[in-house]
N, C-alpha and C positions, 0 to 999 in steps of 0.2 A: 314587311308590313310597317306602319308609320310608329316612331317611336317619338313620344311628344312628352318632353321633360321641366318641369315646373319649378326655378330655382329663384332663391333670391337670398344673398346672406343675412339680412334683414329678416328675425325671427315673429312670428307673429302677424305675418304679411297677406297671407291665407290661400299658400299654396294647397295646403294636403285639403283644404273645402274645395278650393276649385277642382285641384285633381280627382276628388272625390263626383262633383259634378259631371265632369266631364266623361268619366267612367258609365256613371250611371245612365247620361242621355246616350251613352252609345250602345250601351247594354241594354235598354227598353226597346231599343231599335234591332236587339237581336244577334250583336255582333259580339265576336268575344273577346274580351279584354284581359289582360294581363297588368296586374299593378304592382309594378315595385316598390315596396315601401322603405324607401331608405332613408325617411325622417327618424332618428332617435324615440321619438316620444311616439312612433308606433298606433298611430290613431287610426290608421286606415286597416291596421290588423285590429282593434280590438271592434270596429265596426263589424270585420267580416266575422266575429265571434257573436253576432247580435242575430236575431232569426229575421230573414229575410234574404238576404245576400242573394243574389241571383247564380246558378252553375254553373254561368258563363261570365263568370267574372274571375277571378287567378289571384290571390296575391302572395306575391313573396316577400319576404321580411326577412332571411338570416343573409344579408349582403354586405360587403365591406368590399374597402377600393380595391381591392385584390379580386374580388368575383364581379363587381357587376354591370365588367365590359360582357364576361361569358353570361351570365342571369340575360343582357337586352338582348344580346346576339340568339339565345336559344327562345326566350319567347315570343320576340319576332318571329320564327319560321313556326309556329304552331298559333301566333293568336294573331284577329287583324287590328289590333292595337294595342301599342305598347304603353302605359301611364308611368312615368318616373316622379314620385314623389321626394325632392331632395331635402336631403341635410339642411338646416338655413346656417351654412359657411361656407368662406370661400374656399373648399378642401378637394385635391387629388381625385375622389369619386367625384365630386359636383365636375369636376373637369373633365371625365373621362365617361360620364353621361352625357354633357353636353358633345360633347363631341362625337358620339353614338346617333343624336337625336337627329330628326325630319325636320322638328321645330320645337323651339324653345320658347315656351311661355312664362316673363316675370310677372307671379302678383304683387302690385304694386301699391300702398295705400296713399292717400292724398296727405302726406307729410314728406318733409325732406329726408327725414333718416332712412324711408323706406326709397327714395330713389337714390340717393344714395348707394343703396344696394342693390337698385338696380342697374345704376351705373357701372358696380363690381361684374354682376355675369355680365353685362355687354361687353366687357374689358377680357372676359376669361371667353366668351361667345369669339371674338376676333381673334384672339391667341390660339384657339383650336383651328378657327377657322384656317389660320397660315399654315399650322403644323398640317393640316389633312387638304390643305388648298383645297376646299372647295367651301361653298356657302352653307352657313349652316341660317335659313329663316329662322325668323324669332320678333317677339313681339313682346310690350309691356301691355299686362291686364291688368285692367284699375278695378281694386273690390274693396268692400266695406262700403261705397260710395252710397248718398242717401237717393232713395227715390224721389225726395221733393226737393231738395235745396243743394246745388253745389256748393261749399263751403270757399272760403277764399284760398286755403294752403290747397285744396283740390285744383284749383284756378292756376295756382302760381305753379304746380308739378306739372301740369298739361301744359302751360307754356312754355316752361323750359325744356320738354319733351319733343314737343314741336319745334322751337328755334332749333332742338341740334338734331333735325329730324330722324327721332326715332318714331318705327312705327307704335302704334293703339290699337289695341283690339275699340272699332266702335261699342261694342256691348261690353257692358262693365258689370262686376258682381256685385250687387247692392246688396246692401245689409237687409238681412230676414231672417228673422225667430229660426225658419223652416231648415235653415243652414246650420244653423247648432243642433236642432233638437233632430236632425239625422242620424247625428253619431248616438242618439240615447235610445233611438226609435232601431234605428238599425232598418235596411231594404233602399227600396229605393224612394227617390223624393218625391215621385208622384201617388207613392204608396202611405207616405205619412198618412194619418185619422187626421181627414177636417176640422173633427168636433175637440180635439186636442191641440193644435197646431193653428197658427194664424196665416193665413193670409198662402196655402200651400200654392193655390193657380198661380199667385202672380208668381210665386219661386221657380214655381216649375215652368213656366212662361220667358222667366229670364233665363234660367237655364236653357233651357231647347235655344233660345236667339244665339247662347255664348257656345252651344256645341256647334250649331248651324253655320258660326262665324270658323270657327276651327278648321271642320270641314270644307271651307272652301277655300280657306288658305293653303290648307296640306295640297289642295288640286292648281294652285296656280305657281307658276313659275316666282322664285324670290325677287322680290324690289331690292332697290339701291337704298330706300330708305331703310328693308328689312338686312341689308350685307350690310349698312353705313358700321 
């Protein structure tokens, strides 16, 4: 089953929300997920400590580079998706998940420190890639971004993304209330209270587009922009 891993050594980037996201639009659709939490600060375990969690969600948390080639290898054959939520460093697990994975998702914010690190797993993304000769797809997810205004450092990270053509997810994760107050609400996002949370449809709108965009990358064959 696909095992889709979210790194970026750039701390604060907003892997474990996406990953979180991503979990959950595939989990309302019924499927069952497996999340590895091998961020440190453990956010995605203290989520599933919150009432709502769906039974068809999994997460694991006591992982270290020594277990968690065996942790994707055994959740693969019992779940049909695997979540890696990584360390933000460029460490031995981050490498030995990437090199596990279907496809690699960096989130990316519109500043240069955060491509920067996205430039590191593309560099550690190629280095598995030789070591297991084959492709491993992967793609830079731009989040935080505003719904109204692209900013100019947003501007200048998508051009330089594009000159050395790496691929973008089209759908970006834009900033919404509804993405923090998950982790306090706990379930899933389209379960938040309206009358507490702002603006839920349009979150959960962006989200369904950035699972739907996922989803059909895992079904097509890898580009040259996604191998570059």
């Amino acid at each position: 089953m696909p095992v889709i891993s979210f790194a970026n050594p750039k701390g604060g980037a907003g892997k474990t929300t996406s990953a979180l996201l991503l979990a959950g639009e595939l989990a309302a659709k019924g499927a069952r997920v497996t999340i590895i939490d091998a961020d440190p600060e453990r956010w995605i375990s203290q989520w599933a400590k919150l009432p709502g969690k769906p039974p068809h969600i999994e997460i694991l948390a006591d992982v270290t580079e020594d277990t968690i080639v065996d942790h994707i290898e055994s959740a693969a054959q019992t779940s049909q998706f695997v979540i890696v939520d990584l360390e933000g460093t460029a460490s031995l697990m981050v490498a030995n998940a990437i090199g596990m994975s279907d496809l690699v998702l960096i989130p990316t914010q519109g500043a240069s420190m955060d491509a920067k690190g996205a430039a590191k797993t593309i560099k550690l993304i190629r280095n598995q890639e030789r070591m297991g000769r084959r492709t491993i797809p992967h793609s830079i997810l731009l989040t935080r971004t505003s719904a109204a205004v692209t900013s100019r450092a947003l501007r200048n990270v998508r051009d330089q993304l594009d000159k050395a053509g790496i691929n973008v997810l089209t759908t970006s994760i834009v900033e919404r209330a509804a993405y923090r107050d998950i982790f306090d609400f706990g379930g899933l996002l389209g379960e938040l209270p309206a009358d507490r949370v702002s603006n839920v449809d349009k979150a959960s709108e962006n989200a369904r587009a950035f699972a739907g965009e996922v989803l059909a990358m895992l079904k097509r064959p890898a580009t040259a922009a996604e191998a570059a």
